[in-house]
C-alpha positions in Angstrom: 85.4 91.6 130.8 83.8 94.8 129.6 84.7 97.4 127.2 87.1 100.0 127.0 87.3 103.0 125.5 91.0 104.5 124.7 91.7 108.5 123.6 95.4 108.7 122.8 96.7 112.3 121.9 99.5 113.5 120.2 101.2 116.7 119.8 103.5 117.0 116.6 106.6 118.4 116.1 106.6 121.8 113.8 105.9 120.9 109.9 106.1 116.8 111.0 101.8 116.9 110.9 102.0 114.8 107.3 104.7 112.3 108.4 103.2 111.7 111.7 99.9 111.2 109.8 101.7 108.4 107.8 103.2 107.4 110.6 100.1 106.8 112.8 97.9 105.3 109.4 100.6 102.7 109.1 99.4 101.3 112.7 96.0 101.0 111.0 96.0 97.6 109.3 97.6 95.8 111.7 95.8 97.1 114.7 92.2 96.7 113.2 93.5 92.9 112.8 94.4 92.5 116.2 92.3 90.5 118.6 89.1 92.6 120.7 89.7 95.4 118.3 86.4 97.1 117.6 87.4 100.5 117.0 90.8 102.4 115.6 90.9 105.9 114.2 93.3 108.3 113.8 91.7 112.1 114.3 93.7 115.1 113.4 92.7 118.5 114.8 90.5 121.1 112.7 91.6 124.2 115.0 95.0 122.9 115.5 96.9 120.3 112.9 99.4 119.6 115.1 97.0 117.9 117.3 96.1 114.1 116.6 94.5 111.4 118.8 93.2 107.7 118.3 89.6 107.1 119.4 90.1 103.2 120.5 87.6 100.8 121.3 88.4 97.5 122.8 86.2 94.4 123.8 88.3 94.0 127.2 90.8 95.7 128.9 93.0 92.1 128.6 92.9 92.2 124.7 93.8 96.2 124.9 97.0 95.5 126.8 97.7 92.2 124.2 97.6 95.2 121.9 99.8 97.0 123.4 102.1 94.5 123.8 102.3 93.3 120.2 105.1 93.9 118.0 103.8 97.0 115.7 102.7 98.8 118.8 106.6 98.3 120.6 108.0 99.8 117.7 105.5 102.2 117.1 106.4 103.9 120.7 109.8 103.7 120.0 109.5 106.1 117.0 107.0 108.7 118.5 109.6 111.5 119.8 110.3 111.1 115.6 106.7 112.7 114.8 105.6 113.9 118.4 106.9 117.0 120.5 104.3 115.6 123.3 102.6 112.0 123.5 101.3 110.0 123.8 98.8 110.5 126.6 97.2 108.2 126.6 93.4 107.7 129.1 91.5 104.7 129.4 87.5 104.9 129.9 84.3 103.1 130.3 81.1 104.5 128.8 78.4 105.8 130.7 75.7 106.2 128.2 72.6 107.8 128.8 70.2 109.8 126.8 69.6 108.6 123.1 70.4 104.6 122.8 72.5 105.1 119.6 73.6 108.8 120.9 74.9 108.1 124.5 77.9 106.4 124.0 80.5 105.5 121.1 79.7 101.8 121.3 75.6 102.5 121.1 76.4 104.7 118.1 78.0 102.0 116.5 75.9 99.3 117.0 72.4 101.4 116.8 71.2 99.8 119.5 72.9 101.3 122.6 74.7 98.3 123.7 78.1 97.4 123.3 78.5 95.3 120.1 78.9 91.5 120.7 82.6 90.1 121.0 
């Protein structure tokens, strides 16, 4: 099993930006507690506000689609044409670092080392 990285973006609907913030930051807790969860955080654009994405990490791609599956996340994609004019896309990917250990890749950054933390 190896890591995945997930970028999930969101357009909202006109004036919706603070509800669909809420929205997405109630899906927070619950992920973070999920199993293989390393990394869950809501992003909202500087240039554009209507813009936001979730920068994911997950320790396999078997424990992201558990995720997925749960309850929260069901309901959660239910909702989205709520908050969302467009969404989510959502991409899977696998790091290539290179260069700087702790620069050349999201799980080297942060575990300092480079390497993708233990799960």
């Amino acid at each position: 099993m190896s890591e995945v990285v997930v970028i999930a973006t969101f357009l909202t609907h006109p004036g919706q930006e603070d509800a669909a913030a809420r929205f997405l930051d109630e899906l927070l807790a619950p992920s973070h507690a999920d199993p293989g969860c390393l990394l869950y955080a809501v992003h909202r654009g500087l240039d554009d506000p209507r813009k936001m994405v979730f920068v994911e990490r997950w320790a396999s791609r078997e424990l992201l689609e558990e995720h997925i599956a749960t309850d929260h996340i069901q309901d959660a994609l239910k909702a989205v044409g709520d908050y969302f004019a467009a969404g989510p896309e959502i991409v899977l990917y696998e790091a290539l670092p290179g260069g700087e250990a702790d620069k050349g890749s999201i799980a080297g950054h942060a575990t300092g080392t480079g390497a993708p933390a233990a799960g």
